[in-house]
N, C-alpha and C positions, 0 to 999 in steps of 0.2 A: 251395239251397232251404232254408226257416226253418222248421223241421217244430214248429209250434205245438201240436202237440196231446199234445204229449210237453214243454211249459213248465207253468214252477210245479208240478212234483209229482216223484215218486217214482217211480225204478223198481228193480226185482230183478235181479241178473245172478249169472250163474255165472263166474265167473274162470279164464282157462284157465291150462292150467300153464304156468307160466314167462312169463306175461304179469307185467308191473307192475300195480299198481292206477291207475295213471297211465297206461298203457298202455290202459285200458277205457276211461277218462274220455275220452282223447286220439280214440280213436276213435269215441265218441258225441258228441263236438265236432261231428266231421268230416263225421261222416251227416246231425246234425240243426242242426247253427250254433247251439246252445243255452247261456247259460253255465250249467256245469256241475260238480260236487265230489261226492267220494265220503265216505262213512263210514265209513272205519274202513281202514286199510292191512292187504290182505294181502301175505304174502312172495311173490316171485317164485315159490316152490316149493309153495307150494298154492295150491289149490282152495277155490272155494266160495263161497259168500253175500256179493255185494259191494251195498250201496247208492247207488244214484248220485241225489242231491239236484239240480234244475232249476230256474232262474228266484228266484222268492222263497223258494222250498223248500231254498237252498243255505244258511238261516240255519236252518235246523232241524238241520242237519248234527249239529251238539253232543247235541239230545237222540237222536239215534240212537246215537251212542258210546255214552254211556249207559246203553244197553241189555244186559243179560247178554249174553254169547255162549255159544254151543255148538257145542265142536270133536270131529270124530274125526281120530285119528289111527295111526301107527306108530313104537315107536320101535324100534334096534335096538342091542341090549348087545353088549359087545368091544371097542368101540373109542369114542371120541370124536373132533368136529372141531373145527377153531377157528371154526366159524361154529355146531355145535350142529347143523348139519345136513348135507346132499347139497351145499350150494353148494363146503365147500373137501375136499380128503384127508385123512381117517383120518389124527391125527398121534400120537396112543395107543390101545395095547393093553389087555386089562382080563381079565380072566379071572370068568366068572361062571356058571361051573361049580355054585359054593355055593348060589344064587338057586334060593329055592321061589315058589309062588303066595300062600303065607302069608305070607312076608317082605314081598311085593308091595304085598298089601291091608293090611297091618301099619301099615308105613311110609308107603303112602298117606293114611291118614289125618292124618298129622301137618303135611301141607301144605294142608288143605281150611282157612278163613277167609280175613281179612287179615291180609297180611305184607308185608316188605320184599321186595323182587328185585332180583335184576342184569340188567340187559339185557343180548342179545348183544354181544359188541363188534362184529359185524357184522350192523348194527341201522340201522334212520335215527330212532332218537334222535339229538337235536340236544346239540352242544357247540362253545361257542364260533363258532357262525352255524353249521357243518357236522355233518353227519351223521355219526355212529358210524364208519359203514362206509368213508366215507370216511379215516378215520385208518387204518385196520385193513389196506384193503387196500391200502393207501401204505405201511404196516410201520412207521405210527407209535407210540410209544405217546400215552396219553392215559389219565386216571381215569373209570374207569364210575362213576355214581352209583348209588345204590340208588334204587325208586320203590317206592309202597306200589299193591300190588295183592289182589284176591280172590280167591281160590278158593271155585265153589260145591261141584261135585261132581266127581271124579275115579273113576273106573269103569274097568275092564279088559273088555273084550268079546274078547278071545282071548291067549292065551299061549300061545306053541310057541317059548319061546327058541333062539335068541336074538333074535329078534322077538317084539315084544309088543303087540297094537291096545289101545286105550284111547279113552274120551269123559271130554272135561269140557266143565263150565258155570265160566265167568268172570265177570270185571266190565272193566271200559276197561283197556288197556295193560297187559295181560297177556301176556306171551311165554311162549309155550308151548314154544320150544325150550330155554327156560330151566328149564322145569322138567322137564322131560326129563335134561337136563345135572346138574340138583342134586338130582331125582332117584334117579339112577344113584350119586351119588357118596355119598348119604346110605346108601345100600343094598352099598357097599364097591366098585363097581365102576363100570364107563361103558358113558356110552350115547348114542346121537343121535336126531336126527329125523330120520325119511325117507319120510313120508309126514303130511300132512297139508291136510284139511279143515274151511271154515269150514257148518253145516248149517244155524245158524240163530242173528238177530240178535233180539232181545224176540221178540216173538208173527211175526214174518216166517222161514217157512223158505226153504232152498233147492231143495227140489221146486215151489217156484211162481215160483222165477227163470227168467230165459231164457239161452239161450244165443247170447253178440256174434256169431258170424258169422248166427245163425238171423235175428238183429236186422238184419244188416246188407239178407241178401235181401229183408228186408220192404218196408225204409227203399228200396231198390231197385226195389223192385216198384210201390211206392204212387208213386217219381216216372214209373215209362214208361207210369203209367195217365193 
């Protein structure tokens, strides 16, 4: 069944963990037979504000990237991974004993504007028709490019090392496990991502998305009526 009344527009989801953001789209396919794209890639490993564009509205796709983001998250000092985050093992240790909350906010500000970044290498930036991650987890190598991204505001909302929460505002293709990662290392030490949230895309938050399986009983409900 063609659930029309969910074509040409816009909706909010909550992304669960360790879904793909193709994994949401795939499964609003499936409910509604709508063609269907999302805005913006989140990781396997977080959460949060995903946009899914419908019908004519799959061409507005772009000016939703567009839009600042606003992430919370966690990172955690001692150790780094080759993915930056929970996906691979702890492959260094890091001692960061020396780290104040002064150094923190210090050093923070030297990454707010635009700059260059590295993306993960376990990333689906594209090289050579395939994706980052693809070389990475094959144990290829391959050159990372740099891409120019923004930083609006970076903020710390708890420190109890060696976990530390933090919120920023970005701009398009920005990796936040990236600066996690060059974070730490500007600061003499390492550190990953192991939590993170996406809460809000321009003026759209995530307290007005829904949640896919809340979606799915609806989409369920409204065919055995």
């Amino acid at each position: 069944m063609i659930h029309q009344e969910y074509n040409n527009t816009f909706l909010l989801f909550n992304k669960p963990y360790r879904w793909t953001s193709f994994d949401v789209v795939n499964k609003f396919v499936r409910l509604t037979k709508l063609k269907t794209g999302h805005a913006g890639t989140l990781d396997p490993l977080a959460t949060g504000l995903l946009i899914l564009c419908t019908g004519s509205h799959t061409k507005k796709i772009e000016s939703f990237q567009l839009m600042e983001k606003e992430y919370t998250g966690t990172m955690m000092f001692g150790s780094t991974t080759p993915s930056f985050d929970l996906e691979t093992e702890a492959d260094e240790q890091f001692d960061f004993s020396f780290l104040t909350k002064e150094k923190l906010f210090e050093e923070s500000k030297t990454f707010l504007g635009t700059k260059e970044q590295l993306p993960p290498a376990h990333s689906a930036k594209r090289i050579g028709g395939k994706r980052y991650f693809d070389y990475a987890r094959a144990g290829k190598e391959f050159k990372i490019l740099p891409h120019t991204v923004t930083l609006y505001s970076f903020e710390f909302t708890r420190i109890e090392f060696p976990e530390v929460d933090f919120k920023i505002v970005c701009g398009k293709g920005f990796y936040v496990r990236s600066l996690v990662n060059d974070f730490a290392k500007t600061l003499g030490s390492g550190a990953h991502l192991t939590k993170l949230c996406r809460t809000r895309i321009g003026e759209y938050e995530l307290t007005a998305a829904m949640e896919v399986e809340a979606f799915k009983e609806k989409i369920i409900g409204s065919e055995r009526t």
